[in-house]
VEXDREN-2710 file (C-alpha; in Angstrom, 1 decimal):
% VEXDREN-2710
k/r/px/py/pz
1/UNK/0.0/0.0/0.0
2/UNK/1.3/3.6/-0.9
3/UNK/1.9/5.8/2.3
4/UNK/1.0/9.6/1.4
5/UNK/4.2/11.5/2.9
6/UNK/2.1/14.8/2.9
7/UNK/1.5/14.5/6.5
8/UNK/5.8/14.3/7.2
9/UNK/6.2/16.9/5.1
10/UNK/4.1/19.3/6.4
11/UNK/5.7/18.9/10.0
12/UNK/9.0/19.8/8.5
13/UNK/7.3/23.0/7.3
14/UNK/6.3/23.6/10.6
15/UNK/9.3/23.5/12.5
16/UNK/10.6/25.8/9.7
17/UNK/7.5/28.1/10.0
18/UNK/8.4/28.5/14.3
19/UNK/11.7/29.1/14.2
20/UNK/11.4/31.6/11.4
21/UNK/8.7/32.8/13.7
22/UNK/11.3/33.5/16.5
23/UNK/13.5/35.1/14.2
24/UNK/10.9/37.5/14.0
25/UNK/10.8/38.6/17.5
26/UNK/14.3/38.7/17.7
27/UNK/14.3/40.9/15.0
28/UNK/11.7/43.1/16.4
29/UNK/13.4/43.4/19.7
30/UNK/17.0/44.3/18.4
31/UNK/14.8/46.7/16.0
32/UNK/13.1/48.3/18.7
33/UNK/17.0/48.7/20.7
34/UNK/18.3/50.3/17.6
35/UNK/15.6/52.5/17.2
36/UNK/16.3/53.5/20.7
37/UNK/19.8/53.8/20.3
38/UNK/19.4/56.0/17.5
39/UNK/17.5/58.5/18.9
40/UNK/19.1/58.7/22.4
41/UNK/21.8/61.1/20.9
42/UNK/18.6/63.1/18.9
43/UNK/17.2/66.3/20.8
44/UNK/13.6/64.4/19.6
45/UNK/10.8/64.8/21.9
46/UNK/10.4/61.5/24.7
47/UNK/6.2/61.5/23.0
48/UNK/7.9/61.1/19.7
49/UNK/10.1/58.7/20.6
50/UNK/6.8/56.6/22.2
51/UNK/4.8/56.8/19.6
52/UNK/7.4/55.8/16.7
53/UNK/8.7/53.0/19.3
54/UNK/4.9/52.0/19.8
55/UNK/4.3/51.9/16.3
56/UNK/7.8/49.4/15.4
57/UNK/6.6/46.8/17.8
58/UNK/2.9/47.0/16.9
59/UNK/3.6/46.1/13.1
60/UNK/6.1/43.6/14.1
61/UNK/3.1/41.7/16.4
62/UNK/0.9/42.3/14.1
63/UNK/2.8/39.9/11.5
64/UNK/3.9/37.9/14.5
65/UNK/0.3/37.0/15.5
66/UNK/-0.5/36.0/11.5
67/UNK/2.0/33.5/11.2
68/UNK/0.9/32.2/14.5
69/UNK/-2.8/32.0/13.0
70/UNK/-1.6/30.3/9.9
71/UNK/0.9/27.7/11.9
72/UNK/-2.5/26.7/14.0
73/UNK/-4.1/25.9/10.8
74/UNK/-1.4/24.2/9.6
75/UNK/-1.1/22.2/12.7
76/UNK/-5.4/21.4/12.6
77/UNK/-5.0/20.1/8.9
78/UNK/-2.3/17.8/9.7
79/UNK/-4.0/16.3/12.6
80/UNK/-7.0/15.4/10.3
81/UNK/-4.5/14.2/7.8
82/UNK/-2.4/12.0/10.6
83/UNK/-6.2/10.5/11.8
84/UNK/-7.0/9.3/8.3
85/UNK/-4.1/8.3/7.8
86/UNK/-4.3/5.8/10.9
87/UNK/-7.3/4.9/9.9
88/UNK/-5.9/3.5/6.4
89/UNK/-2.7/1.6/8.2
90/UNK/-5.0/0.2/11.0
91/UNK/-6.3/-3.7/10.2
92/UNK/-9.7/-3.3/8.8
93/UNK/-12.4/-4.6/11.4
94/UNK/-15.2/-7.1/10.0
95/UNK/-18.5/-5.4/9.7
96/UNK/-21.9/-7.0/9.4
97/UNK/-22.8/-5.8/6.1
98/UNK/-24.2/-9.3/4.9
99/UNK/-27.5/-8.6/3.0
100/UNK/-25.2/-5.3/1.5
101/UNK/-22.7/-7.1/0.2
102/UNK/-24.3/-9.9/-1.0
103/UNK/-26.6/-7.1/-3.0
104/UNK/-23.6/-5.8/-4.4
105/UNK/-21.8/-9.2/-5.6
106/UNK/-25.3/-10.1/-7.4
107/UNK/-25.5/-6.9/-9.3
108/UNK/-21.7/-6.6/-10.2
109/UNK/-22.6/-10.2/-11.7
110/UNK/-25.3/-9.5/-13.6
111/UNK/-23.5/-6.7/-15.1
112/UNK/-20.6/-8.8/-16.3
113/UNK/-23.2/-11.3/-17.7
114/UNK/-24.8/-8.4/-19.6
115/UNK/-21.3/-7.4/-20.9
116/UNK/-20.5/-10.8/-21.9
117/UNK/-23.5/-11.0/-24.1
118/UNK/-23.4/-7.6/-25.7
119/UNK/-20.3/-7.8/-26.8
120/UNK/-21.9/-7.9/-30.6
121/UNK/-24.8/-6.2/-31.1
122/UNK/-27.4/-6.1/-33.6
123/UNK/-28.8/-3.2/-35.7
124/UNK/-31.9/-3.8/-33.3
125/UNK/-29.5/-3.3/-30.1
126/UNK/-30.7/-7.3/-29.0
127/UNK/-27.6/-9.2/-28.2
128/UNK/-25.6/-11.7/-30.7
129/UNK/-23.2/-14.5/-30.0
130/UNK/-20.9/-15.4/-32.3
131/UNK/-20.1/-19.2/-32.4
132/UNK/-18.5/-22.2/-34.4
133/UNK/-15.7/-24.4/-34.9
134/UNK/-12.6/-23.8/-37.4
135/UNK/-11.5/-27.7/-38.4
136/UNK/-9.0/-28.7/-40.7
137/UNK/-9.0/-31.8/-41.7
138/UNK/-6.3/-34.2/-43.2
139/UNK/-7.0/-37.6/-45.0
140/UNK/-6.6/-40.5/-46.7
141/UNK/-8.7/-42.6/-48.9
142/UNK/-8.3/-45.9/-50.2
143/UNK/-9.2/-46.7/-53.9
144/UNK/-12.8/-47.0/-54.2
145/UNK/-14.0/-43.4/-52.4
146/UNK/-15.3/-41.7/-55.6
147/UNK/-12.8/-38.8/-54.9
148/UNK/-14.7/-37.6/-52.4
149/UNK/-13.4/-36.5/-49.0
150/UNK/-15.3/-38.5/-46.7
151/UNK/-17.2/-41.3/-48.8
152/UNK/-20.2/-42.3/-47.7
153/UNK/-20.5/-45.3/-50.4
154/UNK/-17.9/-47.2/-51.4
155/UNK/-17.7/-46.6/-55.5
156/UNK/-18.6/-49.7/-57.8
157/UNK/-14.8/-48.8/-59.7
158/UNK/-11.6/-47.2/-58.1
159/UNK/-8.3/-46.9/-59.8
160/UNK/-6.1/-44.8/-57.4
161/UNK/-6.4/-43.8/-53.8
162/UNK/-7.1/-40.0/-52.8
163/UNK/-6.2/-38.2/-49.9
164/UNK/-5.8/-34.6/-49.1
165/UNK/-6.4/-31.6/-46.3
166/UNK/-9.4/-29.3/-46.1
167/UNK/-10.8/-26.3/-44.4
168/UNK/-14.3/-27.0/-46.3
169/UNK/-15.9/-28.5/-43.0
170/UNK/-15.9/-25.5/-40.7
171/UNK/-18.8/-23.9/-39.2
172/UNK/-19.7/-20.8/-38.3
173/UNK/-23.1/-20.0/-36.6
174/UNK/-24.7/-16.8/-34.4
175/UNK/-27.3/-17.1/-31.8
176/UNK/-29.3/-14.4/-31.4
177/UNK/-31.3/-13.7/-28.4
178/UNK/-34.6/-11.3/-29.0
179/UNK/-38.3/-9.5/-26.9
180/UNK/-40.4/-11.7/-25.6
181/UNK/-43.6/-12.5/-27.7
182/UNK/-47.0/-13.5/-26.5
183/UNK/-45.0/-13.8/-23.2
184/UNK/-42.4/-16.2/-24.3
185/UNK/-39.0/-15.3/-25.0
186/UNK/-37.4/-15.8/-28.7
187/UNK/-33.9/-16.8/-29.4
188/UNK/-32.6/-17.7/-33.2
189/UNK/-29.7/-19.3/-34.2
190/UNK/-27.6/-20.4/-37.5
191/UNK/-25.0/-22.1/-38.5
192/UNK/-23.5/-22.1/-41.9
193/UNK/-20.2/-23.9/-43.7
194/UNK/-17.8/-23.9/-46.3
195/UNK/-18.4/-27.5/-47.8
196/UNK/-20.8/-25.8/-50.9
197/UNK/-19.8/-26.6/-54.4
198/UNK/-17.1/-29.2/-56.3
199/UNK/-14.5/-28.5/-52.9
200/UNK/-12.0/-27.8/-55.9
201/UNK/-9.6/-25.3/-54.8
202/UNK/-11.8/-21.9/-56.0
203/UNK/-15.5/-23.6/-55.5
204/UNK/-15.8/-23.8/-52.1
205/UNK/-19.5/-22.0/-51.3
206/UNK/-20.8/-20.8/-48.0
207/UNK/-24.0/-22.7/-47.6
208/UNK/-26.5/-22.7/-44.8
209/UNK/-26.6/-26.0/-42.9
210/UNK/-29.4/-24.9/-40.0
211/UNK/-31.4/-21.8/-39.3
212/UNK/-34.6/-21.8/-36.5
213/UNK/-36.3/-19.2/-34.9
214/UNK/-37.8/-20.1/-31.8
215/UNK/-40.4/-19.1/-28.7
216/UNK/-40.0/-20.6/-25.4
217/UNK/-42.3/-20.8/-22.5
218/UNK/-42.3/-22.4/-19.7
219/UNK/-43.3/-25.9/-20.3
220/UNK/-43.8/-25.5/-24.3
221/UNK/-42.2/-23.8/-27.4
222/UNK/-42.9/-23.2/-31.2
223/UNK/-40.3/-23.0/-33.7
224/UNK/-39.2/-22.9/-37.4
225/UNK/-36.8/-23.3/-39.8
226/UNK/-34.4/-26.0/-40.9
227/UNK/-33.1/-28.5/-39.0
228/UNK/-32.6/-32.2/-39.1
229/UNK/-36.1/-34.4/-39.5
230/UNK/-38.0/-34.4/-36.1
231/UNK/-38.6/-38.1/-35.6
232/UNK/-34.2/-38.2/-36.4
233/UNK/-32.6/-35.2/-33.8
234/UNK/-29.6/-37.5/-32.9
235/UNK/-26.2/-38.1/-34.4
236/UNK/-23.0/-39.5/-34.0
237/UNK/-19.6/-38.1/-32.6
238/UNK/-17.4/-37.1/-35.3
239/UNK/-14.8/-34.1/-36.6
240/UNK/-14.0/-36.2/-40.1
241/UNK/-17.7/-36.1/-41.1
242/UNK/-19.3/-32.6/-40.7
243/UNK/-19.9/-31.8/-43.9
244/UNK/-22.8/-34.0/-44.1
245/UNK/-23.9/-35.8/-40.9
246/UNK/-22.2/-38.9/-39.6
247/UNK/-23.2/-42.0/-41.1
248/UNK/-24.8/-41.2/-43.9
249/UNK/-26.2/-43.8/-46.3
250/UNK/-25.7/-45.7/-43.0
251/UNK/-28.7/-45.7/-41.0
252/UNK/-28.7/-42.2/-40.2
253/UNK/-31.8/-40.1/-41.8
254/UNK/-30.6/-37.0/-41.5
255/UNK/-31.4/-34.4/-44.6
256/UNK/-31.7/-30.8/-43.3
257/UNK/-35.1/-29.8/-43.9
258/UNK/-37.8/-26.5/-43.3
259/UNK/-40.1/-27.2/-40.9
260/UNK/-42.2/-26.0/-38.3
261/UNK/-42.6/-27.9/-34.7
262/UNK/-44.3/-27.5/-31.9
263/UNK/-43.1/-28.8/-28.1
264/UNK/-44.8/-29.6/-25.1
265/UNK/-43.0/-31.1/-22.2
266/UNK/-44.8/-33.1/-18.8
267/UNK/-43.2/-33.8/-15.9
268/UNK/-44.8/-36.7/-14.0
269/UNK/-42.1/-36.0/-11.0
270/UNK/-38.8/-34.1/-10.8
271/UNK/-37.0/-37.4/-12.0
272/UNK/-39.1/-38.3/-14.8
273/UNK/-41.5/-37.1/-17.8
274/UNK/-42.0/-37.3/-21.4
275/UNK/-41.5/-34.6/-24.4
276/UNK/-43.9/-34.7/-27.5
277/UNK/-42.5/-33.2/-30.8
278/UNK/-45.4/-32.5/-34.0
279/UNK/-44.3/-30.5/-36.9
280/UNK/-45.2/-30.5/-40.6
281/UNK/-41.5/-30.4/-43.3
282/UNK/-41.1/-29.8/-46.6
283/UNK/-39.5/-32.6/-48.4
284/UNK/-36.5/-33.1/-50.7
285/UNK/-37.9/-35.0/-53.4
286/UNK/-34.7/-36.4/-55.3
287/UNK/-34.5/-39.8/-57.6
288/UNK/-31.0/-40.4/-57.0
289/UNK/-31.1/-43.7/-59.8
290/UNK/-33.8/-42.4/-61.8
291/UNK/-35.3/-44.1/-65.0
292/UNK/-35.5/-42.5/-68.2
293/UNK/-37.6/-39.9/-68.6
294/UNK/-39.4/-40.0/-65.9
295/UNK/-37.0/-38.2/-63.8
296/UNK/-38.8/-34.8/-65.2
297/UNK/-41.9/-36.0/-63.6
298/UNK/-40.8/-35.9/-59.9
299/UNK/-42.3/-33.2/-57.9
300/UNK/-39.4/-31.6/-56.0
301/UNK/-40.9/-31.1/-52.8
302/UNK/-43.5/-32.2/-50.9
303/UNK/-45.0/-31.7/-47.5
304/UNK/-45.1/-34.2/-44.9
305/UNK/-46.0/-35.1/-41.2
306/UNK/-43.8/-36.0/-38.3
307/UNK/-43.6/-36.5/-34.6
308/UNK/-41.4/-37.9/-31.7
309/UNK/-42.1/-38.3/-28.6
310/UNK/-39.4/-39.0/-25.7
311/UNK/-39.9/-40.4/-22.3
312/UNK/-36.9/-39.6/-20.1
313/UNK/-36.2/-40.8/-16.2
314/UNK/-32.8/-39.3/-14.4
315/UNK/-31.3/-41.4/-12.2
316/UNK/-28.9/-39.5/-10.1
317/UNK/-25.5/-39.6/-10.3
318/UNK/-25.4/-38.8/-14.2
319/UNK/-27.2/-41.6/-15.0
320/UNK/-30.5/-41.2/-17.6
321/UNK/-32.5/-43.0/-19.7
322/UNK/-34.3/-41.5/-22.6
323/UNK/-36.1/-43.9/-25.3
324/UNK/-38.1/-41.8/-27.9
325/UNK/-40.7/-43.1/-30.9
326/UNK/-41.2/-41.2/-34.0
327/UNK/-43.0/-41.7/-37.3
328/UNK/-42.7/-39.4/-40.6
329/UNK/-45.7/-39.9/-43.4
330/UNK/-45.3/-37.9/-46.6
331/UNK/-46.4/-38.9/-50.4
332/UNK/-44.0/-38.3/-53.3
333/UNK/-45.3/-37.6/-56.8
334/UNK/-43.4/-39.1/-59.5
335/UNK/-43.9/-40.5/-63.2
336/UNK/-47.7/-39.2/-62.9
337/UNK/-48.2/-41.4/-59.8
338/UNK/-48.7/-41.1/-55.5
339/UNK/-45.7/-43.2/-53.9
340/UNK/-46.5/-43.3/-50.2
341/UNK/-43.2/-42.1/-47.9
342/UNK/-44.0/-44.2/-44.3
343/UNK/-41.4/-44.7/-41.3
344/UNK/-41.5/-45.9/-37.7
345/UNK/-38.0/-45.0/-36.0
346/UNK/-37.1/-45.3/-32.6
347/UNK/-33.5/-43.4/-31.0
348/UNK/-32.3/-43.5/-27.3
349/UNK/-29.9/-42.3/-24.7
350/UNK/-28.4/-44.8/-21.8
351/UNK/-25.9/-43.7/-19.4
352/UNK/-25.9/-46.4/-17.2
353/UNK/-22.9/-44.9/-15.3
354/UNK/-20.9/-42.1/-15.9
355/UNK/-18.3/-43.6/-17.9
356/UNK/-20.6/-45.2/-20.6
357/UNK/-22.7/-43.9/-22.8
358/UNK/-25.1/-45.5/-25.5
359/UNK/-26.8/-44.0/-27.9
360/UNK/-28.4/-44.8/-31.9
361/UNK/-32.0/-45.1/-33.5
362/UNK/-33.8/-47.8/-35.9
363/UNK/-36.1/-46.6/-38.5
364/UNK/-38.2/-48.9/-40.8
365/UNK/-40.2/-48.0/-43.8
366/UNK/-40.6/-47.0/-47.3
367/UNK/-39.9/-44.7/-49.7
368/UNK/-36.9/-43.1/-47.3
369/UNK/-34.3/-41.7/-49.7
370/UNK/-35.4/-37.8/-49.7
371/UNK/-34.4/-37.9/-45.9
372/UNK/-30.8/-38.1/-46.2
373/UNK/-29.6/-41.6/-47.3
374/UNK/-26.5/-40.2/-49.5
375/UNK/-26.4/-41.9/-52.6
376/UNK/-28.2/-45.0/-51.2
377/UNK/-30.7/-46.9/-53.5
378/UNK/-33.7/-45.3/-54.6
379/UNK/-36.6/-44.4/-52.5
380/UNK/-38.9/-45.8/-55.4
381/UNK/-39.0/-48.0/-58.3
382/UNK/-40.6/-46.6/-61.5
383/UNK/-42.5/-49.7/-62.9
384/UNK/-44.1/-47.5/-66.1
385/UNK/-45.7/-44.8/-66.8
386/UNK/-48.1/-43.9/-64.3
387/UNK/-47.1/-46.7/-61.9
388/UNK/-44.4/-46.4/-59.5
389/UNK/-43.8/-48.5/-56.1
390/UNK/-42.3/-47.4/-52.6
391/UNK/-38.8/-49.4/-52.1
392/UNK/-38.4/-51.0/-48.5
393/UNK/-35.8/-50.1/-46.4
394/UNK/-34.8/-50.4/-42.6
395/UNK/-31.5/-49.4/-40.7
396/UNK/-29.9/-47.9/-37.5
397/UNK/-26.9/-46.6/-36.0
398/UNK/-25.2/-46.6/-32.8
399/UNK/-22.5/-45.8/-30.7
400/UNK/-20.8/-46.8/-28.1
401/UNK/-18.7/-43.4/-25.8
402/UNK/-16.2/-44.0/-23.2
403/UNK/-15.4/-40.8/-21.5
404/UNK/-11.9/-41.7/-20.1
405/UNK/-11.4/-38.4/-18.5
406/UNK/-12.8/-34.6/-19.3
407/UNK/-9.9/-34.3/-21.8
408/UNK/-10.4/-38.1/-23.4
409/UNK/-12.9/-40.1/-25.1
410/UNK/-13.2/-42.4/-27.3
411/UNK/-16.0/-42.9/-29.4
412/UNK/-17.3/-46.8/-31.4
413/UNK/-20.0/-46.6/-34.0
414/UNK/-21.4/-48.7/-36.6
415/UNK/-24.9/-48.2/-39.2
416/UNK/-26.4/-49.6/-42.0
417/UNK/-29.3/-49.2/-44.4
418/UNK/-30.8/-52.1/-46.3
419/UNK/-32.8/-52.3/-49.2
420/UNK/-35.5/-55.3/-50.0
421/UNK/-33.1/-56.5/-52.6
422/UNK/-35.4/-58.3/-55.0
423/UNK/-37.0/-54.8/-55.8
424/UNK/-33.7/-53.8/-57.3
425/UNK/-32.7/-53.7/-60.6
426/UNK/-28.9/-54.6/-61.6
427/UNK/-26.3/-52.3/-60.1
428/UNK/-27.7/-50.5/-57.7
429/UNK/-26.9/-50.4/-53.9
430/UNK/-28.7/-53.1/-52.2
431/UNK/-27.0/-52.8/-48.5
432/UNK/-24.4/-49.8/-47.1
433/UNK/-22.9/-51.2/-44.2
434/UNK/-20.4/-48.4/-42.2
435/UNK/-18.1/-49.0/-38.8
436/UNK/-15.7/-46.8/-37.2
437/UNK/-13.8/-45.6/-34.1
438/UNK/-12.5/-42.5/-33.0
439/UNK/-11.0/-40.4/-30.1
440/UNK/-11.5/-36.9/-28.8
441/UNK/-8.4/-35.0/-26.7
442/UNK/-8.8/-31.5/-25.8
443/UNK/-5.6/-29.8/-26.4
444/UNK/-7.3/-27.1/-24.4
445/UNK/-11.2/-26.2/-23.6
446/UNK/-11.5/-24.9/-26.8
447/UNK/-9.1/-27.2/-29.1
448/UNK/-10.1/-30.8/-30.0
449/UNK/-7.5/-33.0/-31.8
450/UNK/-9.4/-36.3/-33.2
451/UNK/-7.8/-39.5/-34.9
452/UNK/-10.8/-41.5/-36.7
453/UNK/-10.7/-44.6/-38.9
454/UNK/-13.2/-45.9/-40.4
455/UNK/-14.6/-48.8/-43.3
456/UNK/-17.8/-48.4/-45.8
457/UNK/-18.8/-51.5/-47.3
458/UNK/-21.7/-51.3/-50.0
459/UNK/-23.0/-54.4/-51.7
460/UNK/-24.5/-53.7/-55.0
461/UNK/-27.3/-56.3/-56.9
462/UNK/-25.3/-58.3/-59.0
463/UNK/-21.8/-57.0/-58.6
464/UNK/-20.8/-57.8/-55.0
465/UNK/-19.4/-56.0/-52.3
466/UNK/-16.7/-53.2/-52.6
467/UNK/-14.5/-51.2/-49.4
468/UNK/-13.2/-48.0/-49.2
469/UNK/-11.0/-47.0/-45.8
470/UNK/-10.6/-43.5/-44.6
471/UNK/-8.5/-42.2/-42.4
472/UNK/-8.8/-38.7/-40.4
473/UNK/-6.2/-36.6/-38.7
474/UNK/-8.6/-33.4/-37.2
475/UNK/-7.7/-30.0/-35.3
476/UNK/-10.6/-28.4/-34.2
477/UNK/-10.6/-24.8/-32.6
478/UNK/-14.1/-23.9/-31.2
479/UNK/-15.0/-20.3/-30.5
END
């Protein structure tokens, strides 16, 4: 702690200020014995003598008395100064300012919560967080991968292996946090990336991958945009496949499509409850083998109907159990023909203890291509004109998480998707079989390093099975 040296200093003035005090009276009195040795030779009158003697020593008081006066003030000041000053050195005493000080700790909080989130702000002064994940991504592919990055099919034909590094899969996203409406409050987010166009070394778009807008109240919300299907909202753990969702073609549906949902949630106790999804999407109506010219006929989008509902129970101790039913029904319209678009799924979360985690979904139905099977059969098979037929199809994923530590994990997966075969012409993809492991280290809260390898195998009608094997070396700085 600095020690003001005011106080010292001014008591070195005043022992300066006295003595030239008694230097003044000195002076006075050898004055006023001059003055009278001066005149005791002069034939002046004694009353003139008085009154000049009288005058001498009444000036010199006069300034004598002053300095006194100002020394006193001096002296008052630097008390005061010398008392707070002892107050500063002493030990501070505690002081039963509870309620105050707890007061004070919860404001200066919220006003460093405040400053956190306004640290963007938006042309309508509501508050903006910027958010997303730079990856870079290094790879190798053996010879049938199609030249694609990360294939999700293994390629009927394959000459040479490929491999590479790419920026393509990083993400960057805002949330944006708004009023409240009809007494809930609205938040938005979206998240775009880089993985648009050929991912040649000058076609590399910015595309949007999910955008909602949504209301919350308390035990319901409504919201809209596009988002994965709502019967599929899970995913595997992966930093070699962002670009599309892990385990596509694989057994995981997940196409990014508009929609609009509505949540309710129940609580049968404070351990348990169950949370109903509806929502109506707009489909992406794509005949990825198609036949002749039909393929002008298909109708490119079409809306369609889906639901899940999840029944949860927490355990304690980190341990939960969620197990969630959905269902999607849409009808596509192709080759002057209604092809019906049914599935049943079912995904789930188990964390029996905290250093296990399971997680997947099952889906059965037909006509399931236009939700996100990459490249995987056809969701239809055109029979003539006017007469097409829904395909068959079922599949799953799931994986397997080991958190080691809060740095480490490692992560086991495996999905497929299979096709009723017999419905097949020659050549096309009856089953897609995936499988894979990878591990997560954090380098530091915000930096991920992963290692993933993985295997596709794809059996097509006719021609038997080919491989491909990838390999991923990922950085991953979040922000």
């Amino acid at each position: 702690m600095d020690v003001p040296q005011r106080p010292f200093q001014n008591r070195s003035a005043q022992r300066h200020s006295l003595a030239r005090a008694g230097l003044a009276v000195v002076a006075a009195l050898l004055g006023a014995v001059n003055l009278l040795g001066q005149t005791a030779g002069q034939t002046a009158a004694p009353q003139e003598l008085g009154i000049q003697l009288g005058n001498q020593l009444g000036n010199q008081a006069r300034q004598i008395l002053e300095r006194l006066e100002s020394l006193e003030r001096s002296n008052r000041e630097l008390t005061e100064e010398v008392r707070v000053l002892r107050g500063q050195l002493a030990p501070s005493q505690p002081r039963s300012e509870g309620p105050e000080l707890e007061e004070q700790v919860a404001v200066q909080g919220s006003r460093i919560e405040e400053q956190a989130q306004t640290k963007v702000e938006s042309g309508q002064r509501f508050p903006i967080r910027i958010k997303g994940m730079l990856l870079f991504n290094t790879f190798l592919n053996s010879k049938q991968d199609g030249v694609d990055q990360y294939p999700t099919v293994a390629a009927p034909r394959g000459e040479y292996s490929y491999g590479g590094a790419s920026l393509r899969q990083s993400v960057l996203g805002f949330d944006y946090r708004g009023p409240e409406v009809f007494g809930g409050k609205v938040h938005a987010s979206m998240l775009m990336d880089f993985f648009g166009g050929s991912g040649q070394a000058l076609d590399q778009s910015l595309r949007i991958r999910t955008a909602t807008m949504q209301i919350d109240w308390k035990s319901r919300s409504v919201s809209m945009g596009v988002d994965k299907p709502i019967f599929s909202p899970r995913e595997p753990s992966s930093l070699a496949q962002v670009g599309v969702s892990p385990l596509t073609g694989a057994g995981n549906l997940w196409m990014w499509l508009p929609q609009v949902r509505l949540e309710q949630s129940f609580r049968w106790s404070d351990t348990s409850g169950v949370r109903a999804q509806m929502g109506v999407v707009q489909t992406r109506e794509l005949p990825y083998q198609p036949a002749g010219d039909n393929v002008s006929q298909v109708e490119a989008a079409r809306p369609g109907l889906e639901g899940r509902y999840e029944f949860w129970h927490d355990f304690g101790g980190g341990r939960r159990f969620e197990l969630a039913p959905g269902f999607h029904v849409s009808t596509s319209h192709v080759a002057g023909d209604a092809v019906p678009s049914r599935l049943f799924s079912m995904d789930w979360l188990v964390i029996p203890w905290r250093k296990l985690e399971f997680t997947g979904a099952l889906f059965t139905g037909e006509n399931v291509t236009h939700l996100g099977t990459g490249g995987v059969g056809q969701g239809f098979v055109i029979l003539g004109p006017q007469e097409a037929d829904p395909l068959p199809s079922h599949g799953g994923w799931a994986q397997l998480t080991v958190p080691v530590t809060e740095r480490f994990s490692f992560h086991f997966f495996s999905g497929v998707q299979d096709d009723r075969n017999a419905r097949l012409p020659t050549g096309q993809i009856g089953r897609n079989l995936a499988y894979g492991a990878n591990f997560f280290y954090r380098l530091a809260p915000n930096v991920i390093m992963s290692l993933e390898t993985s295997q596709v195998r794809t059996s097509y009608i006719q021609m038997g099975h080919r491989l491909n094997n990838h390999y991923d070396l990922a950085f991953a700085y979040l922000f």
